[in-house]
C-alpha positions in Angstrom: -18.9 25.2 28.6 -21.9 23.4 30.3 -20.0 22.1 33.6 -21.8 18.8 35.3 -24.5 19.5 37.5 -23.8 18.3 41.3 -26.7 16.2 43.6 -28.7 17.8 45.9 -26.9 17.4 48.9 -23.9 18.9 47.3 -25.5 21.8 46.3 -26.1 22.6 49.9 -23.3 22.2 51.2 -21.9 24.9 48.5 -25.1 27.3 49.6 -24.2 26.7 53.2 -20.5 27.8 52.4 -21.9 30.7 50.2 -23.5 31.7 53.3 -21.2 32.2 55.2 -18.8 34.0 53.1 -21.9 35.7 52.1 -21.5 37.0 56.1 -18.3 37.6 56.2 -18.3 40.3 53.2 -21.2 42.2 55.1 -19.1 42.2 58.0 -16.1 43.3 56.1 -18.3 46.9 54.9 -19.6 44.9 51.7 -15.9 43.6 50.1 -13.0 41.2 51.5 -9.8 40.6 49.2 -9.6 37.7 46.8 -7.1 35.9 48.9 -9.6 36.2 52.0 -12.7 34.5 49.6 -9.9 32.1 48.0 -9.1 30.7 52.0 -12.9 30.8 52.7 -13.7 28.7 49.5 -11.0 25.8 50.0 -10.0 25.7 54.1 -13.6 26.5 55.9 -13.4 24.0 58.4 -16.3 21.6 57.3 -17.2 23.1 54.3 -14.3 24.5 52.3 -13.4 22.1 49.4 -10.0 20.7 51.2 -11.6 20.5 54.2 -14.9 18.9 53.3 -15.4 14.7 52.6 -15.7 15.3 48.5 -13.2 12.9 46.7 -10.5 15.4 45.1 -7.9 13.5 43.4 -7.7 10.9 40.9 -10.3 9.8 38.2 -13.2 10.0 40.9 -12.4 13.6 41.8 -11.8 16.7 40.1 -8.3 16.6 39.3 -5.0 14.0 38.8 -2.1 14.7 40.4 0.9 13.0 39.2 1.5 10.3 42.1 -2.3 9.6 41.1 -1.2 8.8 37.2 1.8 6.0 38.6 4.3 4.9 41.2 7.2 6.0 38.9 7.1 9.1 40.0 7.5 8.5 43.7 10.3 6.2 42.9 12.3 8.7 40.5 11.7 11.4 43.5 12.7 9.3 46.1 16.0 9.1 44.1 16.6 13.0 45.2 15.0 12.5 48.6 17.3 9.7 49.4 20.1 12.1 48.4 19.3 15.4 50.6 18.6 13.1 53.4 21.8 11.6 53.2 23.3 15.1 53.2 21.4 16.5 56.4 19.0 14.0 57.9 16.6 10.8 57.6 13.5 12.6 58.1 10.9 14.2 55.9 7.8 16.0 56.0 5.0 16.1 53.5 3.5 19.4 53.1 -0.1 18.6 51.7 0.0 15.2 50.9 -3.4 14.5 49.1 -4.8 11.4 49.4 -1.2 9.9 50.8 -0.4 8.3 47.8 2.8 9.2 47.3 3.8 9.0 50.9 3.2 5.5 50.3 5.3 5.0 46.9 8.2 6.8 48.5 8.2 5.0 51.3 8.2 1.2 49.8 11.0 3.0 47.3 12.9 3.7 49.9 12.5 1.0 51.9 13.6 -0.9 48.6 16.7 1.3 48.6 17.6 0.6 52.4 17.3 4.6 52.7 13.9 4.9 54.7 13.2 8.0 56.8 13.3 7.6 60.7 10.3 9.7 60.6 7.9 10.4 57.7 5.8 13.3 59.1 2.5 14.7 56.9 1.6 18.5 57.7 -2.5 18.4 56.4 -5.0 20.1 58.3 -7.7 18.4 56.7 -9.2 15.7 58.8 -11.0 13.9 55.9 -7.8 13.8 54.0 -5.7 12.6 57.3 -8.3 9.9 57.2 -7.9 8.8 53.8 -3.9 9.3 53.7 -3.9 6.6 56.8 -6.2 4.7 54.8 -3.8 4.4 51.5 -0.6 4.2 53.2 -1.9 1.1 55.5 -3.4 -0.9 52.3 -0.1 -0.1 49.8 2.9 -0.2 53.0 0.5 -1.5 56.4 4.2 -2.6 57.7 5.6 1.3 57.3 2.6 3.3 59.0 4.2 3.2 62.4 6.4 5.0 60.8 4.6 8.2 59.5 3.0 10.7 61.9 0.8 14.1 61.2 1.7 17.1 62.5 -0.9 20.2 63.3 2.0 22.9 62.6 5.5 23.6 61.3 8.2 21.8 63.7 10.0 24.7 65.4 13.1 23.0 64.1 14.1 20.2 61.6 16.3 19.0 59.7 15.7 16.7 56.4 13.6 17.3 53.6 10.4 19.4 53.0 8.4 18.3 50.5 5.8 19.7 48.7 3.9 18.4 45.3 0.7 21.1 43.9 0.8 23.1 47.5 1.7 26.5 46.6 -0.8 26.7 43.7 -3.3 26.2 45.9 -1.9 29.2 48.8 -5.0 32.1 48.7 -3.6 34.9 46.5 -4.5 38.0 45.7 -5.7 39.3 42.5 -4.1 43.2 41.4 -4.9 45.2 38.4 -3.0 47.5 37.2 -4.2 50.7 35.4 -4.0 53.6 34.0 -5.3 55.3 36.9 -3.7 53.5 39.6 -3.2 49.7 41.0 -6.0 48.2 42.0 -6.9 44.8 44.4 -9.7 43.0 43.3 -12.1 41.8 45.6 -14.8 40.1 46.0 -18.8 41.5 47.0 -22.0 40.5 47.1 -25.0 41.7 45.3 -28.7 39.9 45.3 -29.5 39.9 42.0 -26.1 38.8 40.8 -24.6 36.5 44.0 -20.7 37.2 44.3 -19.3 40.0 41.9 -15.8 41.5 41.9 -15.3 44.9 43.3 -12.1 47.0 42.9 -10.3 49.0 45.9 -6.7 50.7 45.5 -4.0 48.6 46.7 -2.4 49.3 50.0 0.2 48.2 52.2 2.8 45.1 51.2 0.4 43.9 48.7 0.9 47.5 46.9 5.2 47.3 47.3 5.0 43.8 46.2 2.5 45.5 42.9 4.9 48.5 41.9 7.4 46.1 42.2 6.4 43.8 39.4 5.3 46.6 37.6 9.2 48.3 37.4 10.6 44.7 36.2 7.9 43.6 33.6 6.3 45.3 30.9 2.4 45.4 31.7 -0.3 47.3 29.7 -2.8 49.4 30.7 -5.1 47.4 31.8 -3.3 43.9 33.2 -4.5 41.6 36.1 -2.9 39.0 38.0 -2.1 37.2 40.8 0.4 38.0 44.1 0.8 35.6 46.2 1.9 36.4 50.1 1.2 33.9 51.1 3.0 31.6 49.4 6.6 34.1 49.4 5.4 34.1 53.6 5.4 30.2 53.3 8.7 29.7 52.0 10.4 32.5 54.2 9.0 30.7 57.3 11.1 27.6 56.7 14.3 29.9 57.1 13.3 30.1 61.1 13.4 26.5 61.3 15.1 24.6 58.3 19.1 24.0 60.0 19.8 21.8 57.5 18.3 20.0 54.5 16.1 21.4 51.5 12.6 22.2 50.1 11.9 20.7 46.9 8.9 21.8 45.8 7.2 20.9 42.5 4.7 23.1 41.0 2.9 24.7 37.8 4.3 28.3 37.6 6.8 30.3 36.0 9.7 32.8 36.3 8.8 36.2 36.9 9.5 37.6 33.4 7.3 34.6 32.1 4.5 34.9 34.6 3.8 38.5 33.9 4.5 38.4 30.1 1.9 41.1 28.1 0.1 38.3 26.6 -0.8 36.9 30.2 -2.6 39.7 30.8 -5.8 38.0 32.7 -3.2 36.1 35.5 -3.5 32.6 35.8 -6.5 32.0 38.1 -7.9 28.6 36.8 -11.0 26.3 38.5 -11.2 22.9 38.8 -14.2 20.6 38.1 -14.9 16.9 38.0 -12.0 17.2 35.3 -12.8 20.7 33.9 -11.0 23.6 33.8 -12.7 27.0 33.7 -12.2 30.4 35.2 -14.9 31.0 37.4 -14.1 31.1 41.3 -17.5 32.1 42.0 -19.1 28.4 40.6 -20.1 26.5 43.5 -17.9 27.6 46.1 -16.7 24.4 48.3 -17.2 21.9 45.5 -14.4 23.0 43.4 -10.6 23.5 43.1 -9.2 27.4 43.0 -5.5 27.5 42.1 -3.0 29.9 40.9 0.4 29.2 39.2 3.7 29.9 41.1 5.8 33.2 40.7 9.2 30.7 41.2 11.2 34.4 41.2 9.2 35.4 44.4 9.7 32.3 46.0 13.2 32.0 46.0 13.5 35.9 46.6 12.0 35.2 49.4 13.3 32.1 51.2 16.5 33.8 49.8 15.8 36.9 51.5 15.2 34.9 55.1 19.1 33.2 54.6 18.3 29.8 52.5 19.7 28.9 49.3 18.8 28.0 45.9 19.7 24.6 45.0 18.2 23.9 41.7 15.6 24.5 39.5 14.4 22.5 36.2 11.2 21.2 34.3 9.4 18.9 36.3 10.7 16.3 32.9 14.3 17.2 32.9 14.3 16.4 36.8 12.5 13.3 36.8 15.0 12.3 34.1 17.8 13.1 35.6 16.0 11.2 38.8 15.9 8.1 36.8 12.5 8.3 35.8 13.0 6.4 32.3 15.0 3.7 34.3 12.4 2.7 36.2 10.1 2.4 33.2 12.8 0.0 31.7 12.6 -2.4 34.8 8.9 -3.2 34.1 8.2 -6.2 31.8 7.9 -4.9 28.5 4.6 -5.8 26.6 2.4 -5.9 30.1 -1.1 -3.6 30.5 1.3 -2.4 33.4 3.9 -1.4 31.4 1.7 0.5 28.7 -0.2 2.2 31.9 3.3 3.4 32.9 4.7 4.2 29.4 1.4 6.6 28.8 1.9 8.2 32.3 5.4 8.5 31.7 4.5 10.6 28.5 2.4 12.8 30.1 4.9 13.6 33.4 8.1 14.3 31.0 6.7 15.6 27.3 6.9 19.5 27.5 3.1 19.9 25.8 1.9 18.3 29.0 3.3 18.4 32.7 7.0 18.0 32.0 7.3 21.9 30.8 4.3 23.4 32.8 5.0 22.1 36.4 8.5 22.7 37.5 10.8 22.2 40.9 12.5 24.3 43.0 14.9 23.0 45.8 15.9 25.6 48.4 18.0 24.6 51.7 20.6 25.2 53.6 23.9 22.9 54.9 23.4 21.3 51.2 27.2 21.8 49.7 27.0 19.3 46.9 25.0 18.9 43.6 21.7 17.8 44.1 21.0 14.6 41.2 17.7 16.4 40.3 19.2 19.3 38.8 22.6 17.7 36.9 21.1 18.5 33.4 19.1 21.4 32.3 19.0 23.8 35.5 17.2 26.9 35.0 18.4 28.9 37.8 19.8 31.5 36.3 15.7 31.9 34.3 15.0 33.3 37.7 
C-alpha cells in the first residue's frame, strides 16, 4: 500500500525521534522491549506523536474517533454518566480526552439535563492537546470552561466517574511469541543497513507469568504472536487505591480473552495509523503516526477485580448506546435536514456491528454502584469474559 508522503519538516521531526530511540537501544545493549519503543514513539515529550503539534483526530488527522463523527454520541453517554454520578458523585474525569470534543458535548448535554458535574477534570499530559481541548470546549460551551480543570496525575482519591474513550488501545504493550522452543518477547533493535528490526529475547519476569498464563487458557500454535498489555491491567488496578465510589466506563476496540487469542489471530492485533490508513508497520515514521493495540477486556477486569472493584457491565459499544438512547436523540432532529442525514450516517457507523458498534466495546467497573447501570439493561456480555 503506497502510504502519503509527509513535508519536509515532518520528516525531521520523525528522524529526530528516530534518533533518539536510536540511543536509547544502544544504551539498552542493542534491544529495548516493544512496550519501551511503543512509549518512545507516541509520549516523547516534544516529539512522540501525542505529544507533538500534528493534528490527530478528525478528517484533518489520521484517525476519527467517534465524538469526532457527531454529538449524539456524547449525548447518549451522558445518559449513563448522568446515572453513576447520581449514584456516587457530580464529578468526572476524562482520561485522554483528544481534542476535547466530547468534553464539550457532554457538558452542554448535561447542562441540558440539569445534571452538570461540579467538576469536569481532564487527565492529558499532552500540552498541545491541553491547548486545543481549551480551545474546543471555549468555542462549543465558553460559559462551562470555568468549570473543567486538567490535572497532571491521578487524584489520590475521588469519587464520580472515570471516563475513558480509545485510551487503553493506545497503553505501550508488549509483543510475546510463543514457540516451540520457548516464549519469546519481541523487541525492537537497530541495524544500519535496515533502520529498526525486531529482535527476540526469552521472556522473563511478570511479562512471562502473564505469557504461560494465556497460553494454559487458549489454544495457540506453534508459532503465535501477540500483544500483553501491563500496562493497561496496571492502569485499571490503580483506580482500586483511589476509586471510593463511582465507576470506570471505558469504551474501547478489543475483545474477550478467548476471542483475542483465537488460532486464527495468530499475528496479535498491532495496527498503525496514517492520515486515514491502516497498516502494520510500527517502524514507519516513528512520531508521525498512531500505534495501538486492541483490549484484552478479560485482563482488565481481572485486574481491577483483583485490586477489590467490580464489574458492572459490559456490551457492544451499539447495544450500549442503544440502550443510552442513542436512536432517540436521532429522532429529535428535524427529519429531512443535511443535519439529520450527517447524524443518521454517523449513527450507522457507531451502532451497525460491521463497523464500530461490534468492534469497540464498554466496560464499567466501580465500586459503591448497587443498582443497574442503563448502559447495560440489554445485551450484557459479562459473563463472555
Amino acid at each position: 500500500m503506497q502510504l502519503p508522503l509527509p513535508d519536509a519538516d515532518a520528516l525531521a521531526h520523525s528522524q529526530n525521534l528516530s534518533d533518539a530511540i536510536r540511543q536509547k537501544i544502544l544504551l539498552h545493549d542493542g534491544w529495548v522491549s516493544f512496550a519501551d519503543f511503543m512509549e518512545q514513539v507516541l509520549y516523547t515529550p516534544g516529539l512522540g506523536y501525542y505529544a507533538a503539534g500534528a493534528r490527530k483526530f478528525g478528517s484533518a488527522g489520521d484517525f476519527v474517533t467517534a465524538p469526532e463523527m457527531t454529538a449524539l454520541f456524547g449525548q447518549a453517554l451522558a445518559n449513563q454518566l448522568g446515572q453513576i454520578m447520581q449514584l456516587s458523585a457530580p464529578s468526572i474525569i476524562e482520561v485522554g480526552a483528544g481534542s476535547g470534543r466530547l468534553a464539550a458535548d457532554l457538558l452542554l448535554d448535561l447542562e441540558r439535563r440539569q445534571q452538570l458535574p461540579e467538576r469536569y477534570a481532564i487527565l492529558d499530559l499532552s500540552a498541545d492537546l491541553r491547548a486545543r481541548q481549551r480551545e474546543t470546549i471555549a468555542a462549543a460551551a465558553p460559559h462551562l470552561l470555568s468549570r473543567v480543570e486538567w490535572l497532571d496525575c491521578l487524584p489520590e482519591k475521588f469519587n464520580g466517574v472515570v471516563l475513558a474513550n480509545e485510551l487503553l488501545d493506545a497503553l505501550p504493550a508488549h509483543i510475546v511469541a510463543w514457540r516451540e522452543t520457548g516464549i519469546f518477547e519481541r523487541g525492537v533493535g537497530f541495524d544500519a543497513a535496515a533502520g529498526f528490526v525486531w529482535s527476540e529475547r526469552p521472556a522473563t519476569g511478570a511479562l512471562r507469568l502473564a505469557a504461560e498464563e494465556i497460553a494454559g487458557q487458549c489454544e495457540l500454535s506453534g508459532n503465535y504472536i501477540s500483544e500483553i498489555s501491563l500496562a493497561a491491567r496496571a492502569w485499571s488496578a490503580e483506580w482500586a487505591h483511589r476509586l471510593q465510589c463511582g465507576a470506570l466506563l471505558l469504551i474501547d476496540y478489543g475483545f474477550p480473552r478467548h476471542e483475542f487469542y483465537h488460532p486464527q489471530r495468530d499475528q496479535g492485533t498491532l495496527m498503525c495509523h496514517y492520515r486515514h490508513h491502516s497498516h502494520p508497520d510500527p517502524f514507519y515514521l516513528p512520531g508521525l503516526q498512531d500505534v495501538t493495540v486492541h483490549v484484552d477486556f478479560t485482563a482488565i477486569i481481572a485486574a481491577a477485580h483483583g485490586a477489590g472493584l467490580d464489574l458492572l457491565g459490559y456490551a457492544s459499544q451499539g447495544q450500549f448506546l442503544m440502550n443510552c438512547g442513542l436512536l432517540d436523540r436521532l429522532a429529535e432532529l428535524p427529519q429531512g435536514t443535511p443535519d439529520y442525514f450527517r447524524a443518521s450516517a454517523a449513527t450507522g457507523k457507531l451502532l451497525m456491528p460491521h463497523e464500530m458498534g461490534e468492534l469497540f466495546k464498554v466496560i464499567a467497573i466501580g465500586r459503591g454502584i448497587d443498582l443497574p447501570l442503563l448502559g447495560f439493561a440489554q445485551g450484557d456480555q459479562s459473563r463472555r469474559l
